[in-house]
TIBAKE-466987 format. One record per atom (N, C-alpha, C): x, y, z; residue in three letters. Coordinates in steps of 0.001 Angstrom, whole numbers. Layout:
% residues N
       xx       yy       zz  type
        X        Y        Z   Ala
...
END
This chain:
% residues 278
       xx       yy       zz  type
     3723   -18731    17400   Unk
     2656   -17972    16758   Unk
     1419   -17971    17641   Unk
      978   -16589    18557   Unk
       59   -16588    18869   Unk
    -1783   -16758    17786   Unk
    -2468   -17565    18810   Unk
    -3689   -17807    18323   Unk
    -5162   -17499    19347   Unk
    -5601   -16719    18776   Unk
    -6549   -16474    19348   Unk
    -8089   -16299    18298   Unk
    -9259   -16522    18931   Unk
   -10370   -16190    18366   Unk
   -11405   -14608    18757   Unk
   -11491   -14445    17729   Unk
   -12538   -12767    18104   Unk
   -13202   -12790    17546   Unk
   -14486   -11850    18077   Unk
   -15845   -11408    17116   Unk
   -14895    -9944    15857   Unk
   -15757   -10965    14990   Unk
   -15552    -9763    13888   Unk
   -17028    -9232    13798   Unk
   -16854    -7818    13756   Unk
   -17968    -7372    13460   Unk
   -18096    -5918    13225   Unk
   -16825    -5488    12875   Unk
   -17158    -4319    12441   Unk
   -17583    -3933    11238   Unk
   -18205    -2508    10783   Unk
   -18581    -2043     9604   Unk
   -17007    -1891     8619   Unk
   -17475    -1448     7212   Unk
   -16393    -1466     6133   Unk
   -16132      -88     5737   Unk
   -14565     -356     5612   Unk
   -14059      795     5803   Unk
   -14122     1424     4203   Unk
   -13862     2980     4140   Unk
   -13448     3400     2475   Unk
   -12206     3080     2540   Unk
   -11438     2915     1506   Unk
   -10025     2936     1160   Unk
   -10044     4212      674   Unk
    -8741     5173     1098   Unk
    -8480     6441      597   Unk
    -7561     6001     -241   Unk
    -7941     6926    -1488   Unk
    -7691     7344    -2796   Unk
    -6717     8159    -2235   Unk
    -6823     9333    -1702   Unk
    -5732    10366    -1594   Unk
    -6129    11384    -2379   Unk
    -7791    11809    -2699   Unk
    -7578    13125    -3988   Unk
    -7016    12988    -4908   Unk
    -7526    12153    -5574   Unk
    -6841    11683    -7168   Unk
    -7804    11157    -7912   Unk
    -7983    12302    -9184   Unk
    -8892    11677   -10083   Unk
    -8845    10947   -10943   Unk
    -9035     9658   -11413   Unk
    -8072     8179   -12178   Unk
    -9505     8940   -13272   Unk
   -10043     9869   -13906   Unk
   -10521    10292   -15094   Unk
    -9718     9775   -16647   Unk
    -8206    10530   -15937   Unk
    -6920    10096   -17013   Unk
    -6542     8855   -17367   Unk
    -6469     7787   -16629   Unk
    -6021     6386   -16721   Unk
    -7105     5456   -17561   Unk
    -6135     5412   -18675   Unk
    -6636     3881   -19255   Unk
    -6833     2810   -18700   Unk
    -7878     2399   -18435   Unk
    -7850     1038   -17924   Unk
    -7059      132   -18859   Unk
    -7402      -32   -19861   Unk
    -7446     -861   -21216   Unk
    -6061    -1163   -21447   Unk
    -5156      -13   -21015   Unk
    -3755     -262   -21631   Unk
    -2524     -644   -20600   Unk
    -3047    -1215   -19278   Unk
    -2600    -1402   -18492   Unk
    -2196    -2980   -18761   Unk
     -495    -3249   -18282   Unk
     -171    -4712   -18751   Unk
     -490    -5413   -17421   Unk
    -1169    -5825   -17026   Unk
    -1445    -6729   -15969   Unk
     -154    -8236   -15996   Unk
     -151    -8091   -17392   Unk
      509   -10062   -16938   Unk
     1901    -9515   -17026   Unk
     2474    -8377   -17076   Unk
     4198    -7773   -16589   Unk
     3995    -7803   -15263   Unk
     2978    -7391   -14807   Unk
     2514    -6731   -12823   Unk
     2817    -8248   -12804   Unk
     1946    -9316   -13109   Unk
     1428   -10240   -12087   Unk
     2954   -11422   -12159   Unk
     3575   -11094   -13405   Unk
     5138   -11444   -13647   Unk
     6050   -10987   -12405   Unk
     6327    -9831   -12568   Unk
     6846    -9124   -11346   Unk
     6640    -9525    -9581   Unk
     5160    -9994    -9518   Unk
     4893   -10413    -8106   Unk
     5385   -11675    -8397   Unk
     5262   -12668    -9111   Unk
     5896   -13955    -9653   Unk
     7261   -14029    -8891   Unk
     8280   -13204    -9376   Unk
     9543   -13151    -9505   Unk
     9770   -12593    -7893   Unk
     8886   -11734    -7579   Unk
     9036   -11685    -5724   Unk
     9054   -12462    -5193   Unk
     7797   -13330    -5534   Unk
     7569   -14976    -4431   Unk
     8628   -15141    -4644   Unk
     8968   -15367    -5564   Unk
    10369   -16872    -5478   Unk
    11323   -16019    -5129   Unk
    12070   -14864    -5018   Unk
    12979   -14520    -4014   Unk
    12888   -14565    -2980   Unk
    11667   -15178    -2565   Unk
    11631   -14870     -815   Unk
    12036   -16225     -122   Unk
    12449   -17298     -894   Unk
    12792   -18390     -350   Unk
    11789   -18836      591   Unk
    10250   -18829      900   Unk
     9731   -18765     1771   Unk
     9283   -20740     2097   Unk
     9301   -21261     3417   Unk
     9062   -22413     3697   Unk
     7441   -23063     3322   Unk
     7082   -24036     3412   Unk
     5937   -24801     3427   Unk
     5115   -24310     4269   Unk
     5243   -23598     5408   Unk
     4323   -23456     6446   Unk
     4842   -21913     6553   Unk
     5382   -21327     5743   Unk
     5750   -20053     5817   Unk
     4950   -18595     5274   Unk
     3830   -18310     5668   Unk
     2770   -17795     4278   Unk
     3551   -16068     4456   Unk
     3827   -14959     3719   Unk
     4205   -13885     3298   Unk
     2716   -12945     3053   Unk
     2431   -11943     3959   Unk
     1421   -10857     3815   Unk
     2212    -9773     3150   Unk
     1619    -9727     1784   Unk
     2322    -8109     1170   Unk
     1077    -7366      735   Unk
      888    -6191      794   Unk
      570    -5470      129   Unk
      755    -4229     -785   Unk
     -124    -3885    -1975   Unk
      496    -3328    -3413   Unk
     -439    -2102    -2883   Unk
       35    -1037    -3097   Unk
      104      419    -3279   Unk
      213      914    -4968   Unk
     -940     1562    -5184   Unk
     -893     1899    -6616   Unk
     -736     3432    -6823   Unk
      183     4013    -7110   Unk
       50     5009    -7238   Unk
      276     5903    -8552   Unk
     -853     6474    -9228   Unk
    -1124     6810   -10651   Unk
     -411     8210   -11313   Unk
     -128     8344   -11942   Unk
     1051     9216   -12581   Unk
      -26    10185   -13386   Unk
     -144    11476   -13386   Unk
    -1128    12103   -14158   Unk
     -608    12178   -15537   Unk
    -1598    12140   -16292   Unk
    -1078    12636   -17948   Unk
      189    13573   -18495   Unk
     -480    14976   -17848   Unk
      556    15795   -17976   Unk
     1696    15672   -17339   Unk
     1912    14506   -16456   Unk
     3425    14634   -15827   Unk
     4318    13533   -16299   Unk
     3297    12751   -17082   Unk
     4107    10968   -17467   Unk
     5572    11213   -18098   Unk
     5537    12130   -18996   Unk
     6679    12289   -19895   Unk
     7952    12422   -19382   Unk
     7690    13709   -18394   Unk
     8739    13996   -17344   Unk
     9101    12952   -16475   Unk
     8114    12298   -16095   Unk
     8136    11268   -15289   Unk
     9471    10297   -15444   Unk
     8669     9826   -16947   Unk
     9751     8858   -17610   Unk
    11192     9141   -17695   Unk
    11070    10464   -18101   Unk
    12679    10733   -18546   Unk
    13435    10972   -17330   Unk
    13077    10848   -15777   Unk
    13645    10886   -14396   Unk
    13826     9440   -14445   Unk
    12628     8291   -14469   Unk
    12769     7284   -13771   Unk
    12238     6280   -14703   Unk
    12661     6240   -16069   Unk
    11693     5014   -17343   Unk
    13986     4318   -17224   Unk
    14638     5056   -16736   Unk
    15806     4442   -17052   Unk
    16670     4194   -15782   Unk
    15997     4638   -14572   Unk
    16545     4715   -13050   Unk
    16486     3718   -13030   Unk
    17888     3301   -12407   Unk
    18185     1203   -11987   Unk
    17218      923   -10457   Unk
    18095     2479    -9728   Unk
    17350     2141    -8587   Unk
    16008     2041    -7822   Unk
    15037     2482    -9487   Unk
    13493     2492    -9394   Unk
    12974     1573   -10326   Unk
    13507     1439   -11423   Unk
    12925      624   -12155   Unk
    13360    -1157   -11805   Unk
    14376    -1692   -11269   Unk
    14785    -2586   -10942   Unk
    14784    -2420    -9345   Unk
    14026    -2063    -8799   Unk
    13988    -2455    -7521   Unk
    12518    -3501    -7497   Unk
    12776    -4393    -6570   Unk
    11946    -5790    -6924   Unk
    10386    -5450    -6671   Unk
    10385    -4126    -5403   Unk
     9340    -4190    -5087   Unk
     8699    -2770    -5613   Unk
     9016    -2581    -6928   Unk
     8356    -1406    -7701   Unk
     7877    -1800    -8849   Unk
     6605    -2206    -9238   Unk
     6402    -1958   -10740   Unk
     6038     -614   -11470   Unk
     6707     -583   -12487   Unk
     6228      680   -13676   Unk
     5683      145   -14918   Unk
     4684      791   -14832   Unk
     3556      763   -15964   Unk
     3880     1030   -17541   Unk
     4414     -304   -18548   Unk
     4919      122   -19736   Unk
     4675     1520   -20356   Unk
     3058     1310   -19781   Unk
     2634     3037   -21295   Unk
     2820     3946   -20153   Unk
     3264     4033   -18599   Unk
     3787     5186   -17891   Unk
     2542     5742   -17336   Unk
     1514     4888   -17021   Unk
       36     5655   -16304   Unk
      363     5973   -14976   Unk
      703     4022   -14443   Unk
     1280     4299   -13151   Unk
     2302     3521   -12155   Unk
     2362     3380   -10797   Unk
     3369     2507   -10679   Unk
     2853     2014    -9341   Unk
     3377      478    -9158   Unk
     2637     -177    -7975   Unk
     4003     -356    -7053   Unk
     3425      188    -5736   Unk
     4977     -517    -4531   Unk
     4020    -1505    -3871   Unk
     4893    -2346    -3361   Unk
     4800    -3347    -2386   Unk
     5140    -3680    -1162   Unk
     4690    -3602      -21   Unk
     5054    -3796      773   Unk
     4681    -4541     2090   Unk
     5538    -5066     2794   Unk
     4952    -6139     3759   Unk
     4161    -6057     4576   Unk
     2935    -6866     4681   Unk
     1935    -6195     5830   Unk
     2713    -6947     7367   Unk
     3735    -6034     7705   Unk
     4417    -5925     9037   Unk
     3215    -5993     9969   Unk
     2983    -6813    11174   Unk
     2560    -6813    12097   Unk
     1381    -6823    12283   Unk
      611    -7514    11045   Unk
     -689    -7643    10543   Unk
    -1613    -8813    11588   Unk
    -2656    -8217    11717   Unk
    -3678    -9139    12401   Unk
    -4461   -10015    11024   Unk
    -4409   -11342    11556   Unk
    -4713   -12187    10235   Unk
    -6213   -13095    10479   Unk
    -7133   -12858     9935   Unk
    -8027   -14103    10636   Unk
    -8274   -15344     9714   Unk
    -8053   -16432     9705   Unk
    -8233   -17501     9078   Unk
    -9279   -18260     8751   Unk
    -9930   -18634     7919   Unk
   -11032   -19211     7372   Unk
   -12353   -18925     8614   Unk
   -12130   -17522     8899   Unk
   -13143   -16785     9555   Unk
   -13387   -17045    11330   Unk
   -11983   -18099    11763   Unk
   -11913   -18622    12659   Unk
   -10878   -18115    13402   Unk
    -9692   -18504    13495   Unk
    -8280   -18337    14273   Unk
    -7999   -16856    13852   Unk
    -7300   -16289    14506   Unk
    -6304   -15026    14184   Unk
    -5241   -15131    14592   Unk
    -4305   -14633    13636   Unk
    -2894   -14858    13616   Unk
    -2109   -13742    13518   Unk
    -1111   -13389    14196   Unk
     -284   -12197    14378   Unk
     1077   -12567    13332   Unk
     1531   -11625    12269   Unk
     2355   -10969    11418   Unk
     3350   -11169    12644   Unk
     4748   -11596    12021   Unk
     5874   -10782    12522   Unk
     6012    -9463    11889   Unk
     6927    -8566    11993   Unk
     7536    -7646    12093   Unk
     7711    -7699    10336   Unk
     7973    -8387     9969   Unk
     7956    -8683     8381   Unk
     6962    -8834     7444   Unk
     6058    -9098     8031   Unk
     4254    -9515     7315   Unk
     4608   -10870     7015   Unk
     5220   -12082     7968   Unk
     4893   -13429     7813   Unk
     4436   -14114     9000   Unk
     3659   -14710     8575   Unk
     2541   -15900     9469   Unk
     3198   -17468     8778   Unk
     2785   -18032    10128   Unk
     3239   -19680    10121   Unk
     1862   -20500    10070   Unk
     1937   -21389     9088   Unk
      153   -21834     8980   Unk
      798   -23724     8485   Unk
     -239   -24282     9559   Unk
      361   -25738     9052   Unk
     -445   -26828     8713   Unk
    -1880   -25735     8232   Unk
    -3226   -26634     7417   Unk
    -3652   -25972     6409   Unk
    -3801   -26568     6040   Unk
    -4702   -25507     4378   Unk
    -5741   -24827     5233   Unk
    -5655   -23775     4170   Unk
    -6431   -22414     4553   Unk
    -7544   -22381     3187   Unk
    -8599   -21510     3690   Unk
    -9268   -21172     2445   Unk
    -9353   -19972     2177   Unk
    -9367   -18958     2998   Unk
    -9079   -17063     3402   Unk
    -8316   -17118     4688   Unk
    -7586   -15555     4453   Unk
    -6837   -14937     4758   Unk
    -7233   -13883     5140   Unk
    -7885   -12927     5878   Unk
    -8457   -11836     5566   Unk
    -7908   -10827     7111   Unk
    -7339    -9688     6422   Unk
    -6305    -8992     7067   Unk
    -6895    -7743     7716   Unk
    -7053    -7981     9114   Unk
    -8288    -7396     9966   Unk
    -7628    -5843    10542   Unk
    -5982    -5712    10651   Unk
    -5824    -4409    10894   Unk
    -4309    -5324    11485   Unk
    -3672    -4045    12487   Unk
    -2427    -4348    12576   Unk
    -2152    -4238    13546   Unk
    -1048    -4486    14784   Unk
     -626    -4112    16186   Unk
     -364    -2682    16275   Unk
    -1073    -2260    17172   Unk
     -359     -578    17105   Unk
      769     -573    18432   Unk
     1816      148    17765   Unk
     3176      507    18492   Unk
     3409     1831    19189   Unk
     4536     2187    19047   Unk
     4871     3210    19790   Unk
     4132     4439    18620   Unk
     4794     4549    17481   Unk
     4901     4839    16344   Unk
     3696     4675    15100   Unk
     2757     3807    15720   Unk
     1766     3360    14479   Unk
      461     3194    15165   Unk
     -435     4430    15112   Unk
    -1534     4336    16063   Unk
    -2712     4426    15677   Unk
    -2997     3933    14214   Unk
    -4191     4644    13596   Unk
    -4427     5348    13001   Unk
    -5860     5568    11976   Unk
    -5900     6679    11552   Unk
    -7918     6560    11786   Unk
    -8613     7610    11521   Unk
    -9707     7809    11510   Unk
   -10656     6762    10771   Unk
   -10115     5980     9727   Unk
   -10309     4662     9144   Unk
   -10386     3369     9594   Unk
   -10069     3334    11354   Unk
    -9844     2126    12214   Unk
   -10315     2512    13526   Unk
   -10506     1380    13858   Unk
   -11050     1466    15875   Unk
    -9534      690    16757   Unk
    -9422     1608    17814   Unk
    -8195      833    18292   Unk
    -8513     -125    19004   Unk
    -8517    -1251    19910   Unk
    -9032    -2406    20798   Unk
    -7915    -3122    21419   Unk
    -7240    -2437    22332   Unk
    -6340    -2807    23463   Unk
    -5472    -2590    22498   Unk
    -4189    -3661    22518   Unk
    -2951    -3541    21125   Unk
    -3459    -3637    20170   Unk
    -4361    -3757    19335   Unk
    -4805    -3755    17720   Unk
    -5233    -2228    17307   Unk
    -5170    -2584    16201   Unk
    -5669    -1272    15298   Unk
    -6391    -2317    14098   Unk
    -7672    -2014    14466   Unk
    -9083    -3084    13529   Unk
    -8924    -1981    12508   Unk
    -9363    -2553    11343   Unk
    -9984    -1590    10142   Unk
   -11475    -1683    10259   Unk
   -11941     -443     9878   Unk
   -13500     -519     9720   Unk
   -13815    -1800     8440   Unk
   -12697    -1732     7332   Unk
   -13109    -2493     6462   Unk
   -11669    -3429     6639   Unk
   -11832    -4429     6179   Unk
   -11018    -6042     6291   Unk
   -10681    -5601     4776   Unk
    -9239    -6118     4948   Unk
    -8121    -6452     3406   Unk
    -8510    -8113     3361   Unk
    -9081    -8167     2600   Unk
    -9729    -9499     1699   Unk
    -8689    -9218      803   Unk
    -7934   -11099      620   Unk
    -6827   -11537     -750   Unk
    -7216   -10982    -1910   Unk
    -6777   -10494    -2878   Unk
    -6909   -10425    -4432   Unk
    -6175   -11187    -5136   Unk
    -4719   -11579    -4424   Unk
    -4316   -13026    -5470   Unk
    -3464   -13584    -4694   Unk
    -2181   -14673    -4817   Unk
    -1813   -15688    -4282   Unk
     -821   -15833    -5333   Unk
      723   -15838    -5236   Unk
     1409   -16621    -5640   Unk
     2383   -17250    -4965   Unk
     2627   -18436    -4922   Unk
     3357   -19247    -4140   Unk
     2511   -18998    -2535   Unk
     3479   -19188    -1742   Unk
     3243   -18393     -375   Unk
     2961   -17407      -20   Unk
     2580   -16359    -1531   Unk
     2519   -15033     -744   Unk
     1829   -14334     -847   Unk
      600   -13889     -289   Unk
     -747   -13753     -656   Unk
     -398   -11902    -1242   Unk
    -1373   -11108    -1543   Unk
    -1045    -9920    -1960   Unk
    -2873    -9349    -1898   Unk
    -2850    -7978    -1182   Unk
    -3949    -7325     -244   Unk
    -3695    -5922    -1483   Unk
    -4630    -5494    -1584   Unk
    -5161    -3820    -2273   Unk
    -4827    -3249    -1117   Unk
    -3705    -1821    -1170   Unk
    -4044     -925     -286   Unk
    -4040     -137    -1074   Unk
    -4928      133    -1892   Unk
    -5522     1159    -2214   Unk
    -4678     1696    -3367   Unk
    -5334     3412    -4127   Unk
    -4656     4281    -4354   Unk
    -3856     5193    -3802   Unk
    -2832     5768    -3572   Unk
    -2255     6848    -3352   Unk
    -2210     8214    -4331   Unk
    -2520     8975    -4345   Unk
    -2717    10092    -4974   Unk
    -1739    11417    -4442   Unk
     -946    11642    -5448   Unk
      115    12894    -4665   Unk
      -49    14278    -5822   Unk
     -580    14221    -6507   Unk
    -1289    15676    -7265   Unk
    -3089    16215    -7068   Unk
    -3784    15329    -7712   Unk
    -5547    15735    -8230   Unk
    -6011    15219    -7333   Unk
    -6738    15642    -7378   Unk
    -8635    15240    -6636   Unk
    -9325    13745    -6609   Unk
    -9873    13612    -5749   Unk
   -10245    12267    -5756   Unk
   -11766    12637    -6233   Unk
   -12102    11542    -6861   Unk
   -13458    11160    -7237   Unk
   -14360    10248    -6436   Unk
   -15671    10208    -6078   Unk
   -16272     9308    -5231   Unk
   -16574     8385    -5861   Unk
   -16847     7525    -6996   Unk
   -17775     6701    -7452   Unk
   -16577     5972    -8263   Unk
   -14814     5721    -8280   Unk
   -13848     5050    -9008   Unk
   -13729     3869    -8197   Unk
   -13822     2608    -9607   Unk
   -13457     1378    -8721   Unk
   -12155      982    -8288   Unk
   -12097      556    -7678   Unk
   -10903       97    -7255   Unk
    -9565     -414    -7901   Unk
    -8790       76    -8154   Unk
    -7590      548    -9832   Unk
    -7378    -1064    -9872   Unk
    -6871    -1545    -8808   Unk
    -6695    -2850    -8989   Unk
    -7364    -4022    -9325   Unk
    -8746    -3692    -9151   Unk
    -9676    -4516    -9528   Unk
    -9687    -4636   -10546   Unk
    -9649    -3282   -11415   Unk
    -9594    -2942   -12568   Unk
    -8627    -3729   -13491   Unk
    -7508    -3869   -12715   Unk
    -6383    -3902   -13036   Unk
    -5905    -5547   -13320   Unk
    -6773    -6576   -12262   Unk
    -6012    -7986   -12237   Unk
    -7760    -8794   -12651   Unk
    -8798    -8275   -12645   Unk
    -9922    -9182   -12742   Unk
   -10113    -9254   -14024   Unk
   -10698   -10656   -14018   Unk
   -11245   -10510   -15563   Unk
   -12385   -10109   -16106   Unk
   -13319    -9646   -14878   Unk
   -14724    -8749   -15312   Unk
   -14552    -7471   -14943   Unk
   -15545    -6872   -15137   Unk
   -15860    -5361   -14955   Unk
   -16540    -5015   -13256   Unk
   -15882    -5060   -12190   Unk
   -16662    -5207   -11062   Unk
   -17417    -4293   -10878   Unk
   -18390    -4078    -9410   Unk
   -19000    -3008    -9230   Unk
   -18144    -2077    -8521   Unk
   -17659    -1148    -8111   Unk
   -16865     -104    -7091   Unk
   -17049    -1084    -5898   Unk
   -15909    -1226    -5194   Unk
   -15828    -2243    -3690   Unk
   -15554    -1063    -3185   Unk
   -14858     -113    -3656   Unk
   -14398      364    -2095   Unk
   -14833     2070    -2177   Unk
   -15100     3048    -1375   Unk
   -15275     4099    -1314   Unk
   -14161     5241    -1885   Unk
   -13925     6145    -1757   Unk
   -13029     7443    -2208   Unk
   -13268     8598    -1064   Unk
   -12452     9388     -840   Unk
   -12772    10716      329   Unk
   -12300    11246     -571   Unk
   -12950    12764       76   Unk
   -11881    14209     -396   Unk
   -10844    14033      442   Unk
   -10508    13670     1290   Unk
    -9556    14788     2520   Unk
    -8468    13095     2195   Unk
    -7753    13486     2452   Unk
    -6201    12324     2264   Unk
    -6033    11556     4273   Unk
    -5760    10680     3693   Unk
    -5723    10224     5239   Unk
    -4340    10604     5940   Unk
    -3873    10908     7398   Unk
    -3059    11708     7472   Unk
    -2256    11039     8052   Unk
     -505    11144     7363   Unk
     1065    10255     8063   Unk
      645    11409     9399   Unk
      469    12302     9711   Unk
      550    12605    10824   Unk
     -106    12227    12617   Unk
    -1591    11725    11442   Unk
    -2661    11222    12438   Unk
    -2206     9579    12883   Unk
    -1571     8993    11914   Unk
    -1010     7562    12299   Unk
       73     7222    12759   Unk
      814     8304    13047   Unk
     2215     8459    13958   Unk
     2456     8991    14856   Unk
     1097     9789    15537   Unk
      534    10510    16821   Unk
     1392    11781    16641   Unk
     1128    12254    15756   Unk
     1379    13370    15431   Unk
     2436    14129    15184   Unk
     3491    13557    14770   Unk
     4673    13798    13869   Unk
     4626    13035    12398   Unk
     5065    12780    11564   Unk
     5462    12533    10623   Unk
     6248    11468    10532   Unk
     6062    10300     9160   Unk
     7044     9526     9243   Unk
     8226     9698     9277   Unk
     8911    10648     8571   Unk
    10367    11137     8752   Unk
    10876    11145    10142   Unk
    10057    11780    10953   Unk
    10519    11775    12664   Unk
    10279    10721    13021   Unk
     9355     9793    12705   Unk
     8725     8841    13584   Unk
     9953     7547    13529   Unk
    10315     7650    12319   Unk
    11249     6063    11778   Unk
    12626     6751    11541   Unk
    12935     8113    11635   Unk
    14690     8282    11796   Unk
    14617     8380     9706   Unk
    13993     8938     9440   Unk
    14092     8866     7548   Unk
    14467    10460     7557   Unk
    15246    10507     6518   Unk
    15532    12310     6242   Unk
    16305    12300     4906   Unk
    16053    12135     3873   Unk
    16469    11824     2604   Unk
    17037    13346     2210   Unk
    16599    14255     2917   Unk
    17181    15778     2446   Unk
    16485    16065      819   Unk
    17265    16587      402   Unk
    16805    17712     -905   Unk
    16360    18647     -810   Unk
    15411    18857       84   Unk
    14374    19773      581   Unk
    14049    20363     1988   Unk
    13904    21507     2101   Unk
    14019    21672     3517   Unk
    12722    21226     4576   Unk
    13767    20710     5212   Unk
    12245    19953     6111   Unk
    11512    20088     7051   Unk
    10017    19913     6667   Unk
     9234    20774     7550   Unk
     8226    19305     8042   Unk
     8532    19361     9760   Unk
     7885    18252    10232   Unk
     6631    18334    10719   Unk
     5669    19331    10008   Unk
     4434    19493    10355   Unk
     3349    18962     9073   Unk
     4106    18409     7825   Unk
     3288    17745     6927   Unk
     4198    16092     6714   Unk
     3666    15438     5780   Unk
     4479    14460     5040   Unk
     4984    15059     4173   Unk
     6679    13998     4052   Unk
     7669    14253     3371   Unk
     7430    13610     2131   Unk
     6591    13886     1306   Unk
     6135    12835       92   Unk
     6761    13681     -928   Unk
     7360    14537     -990   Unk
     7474    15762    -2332   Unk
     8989    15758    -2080   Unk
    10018    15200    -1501   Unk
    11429    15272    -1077   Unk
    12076    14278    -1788   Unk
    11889    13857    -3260   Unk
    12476    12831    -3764   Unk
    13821    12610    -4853   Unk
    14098    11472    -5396   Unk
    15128    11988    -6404   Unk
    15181    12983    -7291   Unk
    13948    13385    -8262   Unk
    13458    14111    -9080   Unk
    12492    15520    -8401   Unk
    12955    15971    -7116   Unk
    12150    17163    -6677   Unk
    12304    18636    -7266   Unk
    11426    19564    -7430   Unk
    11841    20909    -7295   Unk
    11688    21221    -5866   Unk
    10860    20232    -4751   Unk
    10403    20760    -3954   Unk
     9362    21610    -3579   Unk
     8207    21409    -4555   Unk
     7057    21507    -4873   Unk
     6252    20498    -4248   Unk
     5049    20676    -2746   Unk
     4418    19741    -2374   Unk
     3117    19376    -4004   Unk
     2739    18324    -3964   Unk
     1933    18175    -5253   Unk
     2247    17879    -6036   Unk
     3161    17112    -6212   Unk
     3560    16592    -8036   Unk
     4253    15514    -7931   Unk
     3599    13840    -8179   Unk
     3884    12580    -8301   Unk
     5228    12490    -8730   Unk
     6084    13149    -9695   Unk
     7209    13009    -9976   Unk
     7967    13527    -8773   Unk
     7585    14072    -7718   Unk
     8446    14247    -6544   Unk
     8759    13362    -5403   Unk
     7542    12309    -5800   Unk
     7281    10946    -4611   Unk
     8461    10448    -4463   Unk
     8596     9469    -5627   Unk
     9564     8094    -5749   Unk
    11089     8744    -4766   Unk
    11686     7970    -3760   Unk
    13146     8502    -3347   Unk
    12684     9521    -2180   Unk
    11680    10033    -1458   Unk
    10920    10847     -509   Unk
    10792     9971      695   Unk
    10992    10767     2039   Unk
    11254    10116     2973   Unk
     9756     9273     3009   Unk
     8402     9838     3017   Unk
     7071     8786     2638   Unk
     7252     7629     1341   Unk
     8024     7603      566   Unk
     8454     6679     -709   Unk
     9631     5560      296   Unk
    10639     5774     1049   Unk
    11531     4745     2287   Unk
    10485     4322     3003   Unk
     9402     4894     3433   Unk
     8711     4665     4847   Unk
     7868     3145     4334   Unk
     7015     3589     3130   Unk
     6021     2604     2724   Unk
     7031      903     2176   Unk
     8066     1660     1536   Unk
     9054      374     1349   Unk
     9258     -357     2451   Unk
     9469      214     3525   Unk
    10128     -493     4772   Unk
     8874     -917     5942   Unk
     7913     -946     5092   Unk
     6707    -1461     5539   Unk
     6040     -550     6773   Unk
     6649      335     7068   Unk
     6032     1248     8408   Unk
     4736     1741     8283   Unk
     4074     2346     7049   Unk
     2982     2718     7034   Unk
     1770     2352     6055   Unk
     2140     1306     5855   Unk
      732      502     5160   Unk
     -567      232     5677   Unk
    -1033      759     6633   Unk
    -2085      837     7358   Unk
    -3138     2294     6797   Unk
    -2019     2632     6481   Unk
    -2660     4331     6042   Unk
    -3604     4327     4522   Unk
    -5019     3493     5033   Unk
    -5679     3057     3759   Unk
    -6626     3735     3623   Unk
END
């Protein structure tokens, strides 16, 4: 495990929303202790060692009103969505959280050491820690940024640092944000998750854009589908946008959350390739 020390000092980044207005979402009726059950039941599949710590991060992505119903009746009974470990669905159907490993994550430690992610989002740590705070990621052939980060030799810094939101067992768990695949984003929404696991009412941490941050701009300009060998079909494919609308439940309509889940961007974020895209 490489170790090295750096100046931190960059400014904080927005987290993109994706154009999605959370107007619709109950806060109130959201089950938090099923979510925080669910990450429960992850740790402990991961068999992970004493000195073994696990970087994941949760992707929230919100289901509009008018589409929940439909929603449900595609995927409230799908084995391969509803029982997949690293998907939660939202009892009353608002929305649904993925998870995925922060692969190749730059880590800095109690504001001191930095520590490099394998390929998996795990770091080896063999003193107590007090933060974790997840400064950006190695950029590859394939993973180069987006307008949200500064590049600095092999890294890709975030303007803003993924600070922990919780801890179970070994395996810490980072906000990346909302994803939004229908409406408009709003500027002034707090952060769903905050919303979602705190026990106060916070102030807004993180910013909102109009414009969606782009799979194209972080894969140097193809698409995840080309970039990682993904082609789930259904739909005919056009490698000049993301494949987010190509899913189990498509008409093939770009714009409509019930088209995500099973979409070559729905494989990509599972398999940890593009979690940077915050």
């Amino acid at each position: 495990m490489k170790v090295r020390r750096i100046i931190w000092a960059l400014p904080f980044i927005m987290v993109s929303c994706s154009n999605y207005d959370l107007n619709d979402i109950d806060y109130m009726s959201v089950f938090k202790e099923d979510a925080m059950a669910k990450e429960a039941l992850l740790s402990s599949n991961l068999h992970l060692t004493s000195e073994t710590v696990q970087l994941m991060g949760c992707k929230t992505i919100p289901i509009p009103a008018d589409e929940r119903r439909e929603f449900n009746s595609w995927f409230g009974k799908m084995d391969e969505f509803i029982n997949n470990e690293r998907i939660y669905y939202a009892e009353d159907g608002s929305y649904f959280l993925m998870y995925s490993n922060l692969a190749d994550a730059v880590v800095l430690i109690d504001g001191c050491d930095t520590l490099y992610a394998d390929d998996n989002g795990k770091i080896s740590i063999s003193k107590d820690y007090k933060t974790a705070v997840v400064l950006g990621r190695k950029k590859s052939e394939h993973v180069l940024g987006t307008g949200h980060s500064k590049v600095v030799g092999d890294l890709i810094l975030f303007d803003k640092p993924l600070v922990m939101e919780r801890k179970s067992g070994n395996v810490l768990f980072y906000d990346l944000g909302v994803r939004n695949c229908s409406a408009q984003c709003s500027e002034n929404k707090k952060s769903f998750l905050k919303r979602l696991f705190s026990k106060s009412d916070p102030e807004p941490n993180h910013g909102c854009e109009d414009k969606k941050v782009s799979c194209l701009e972080n894969h140097g300009g193809v698409n995840c589908s080309n970039a990682f060998g993904i082609n789930n079909g259904r739909c005919e494919f056009n490698p000049n946008v993301c494949m987010d609308y190509n899913g189990w439940g498509t008409d093939c309509i770009d714009g409509k959350t019930i088209n995500f889940p099973g979409s070559d961007c729905y494989t990509a974020i599972l398999h940890f390739h593009c979690w940077n895209e915050i």
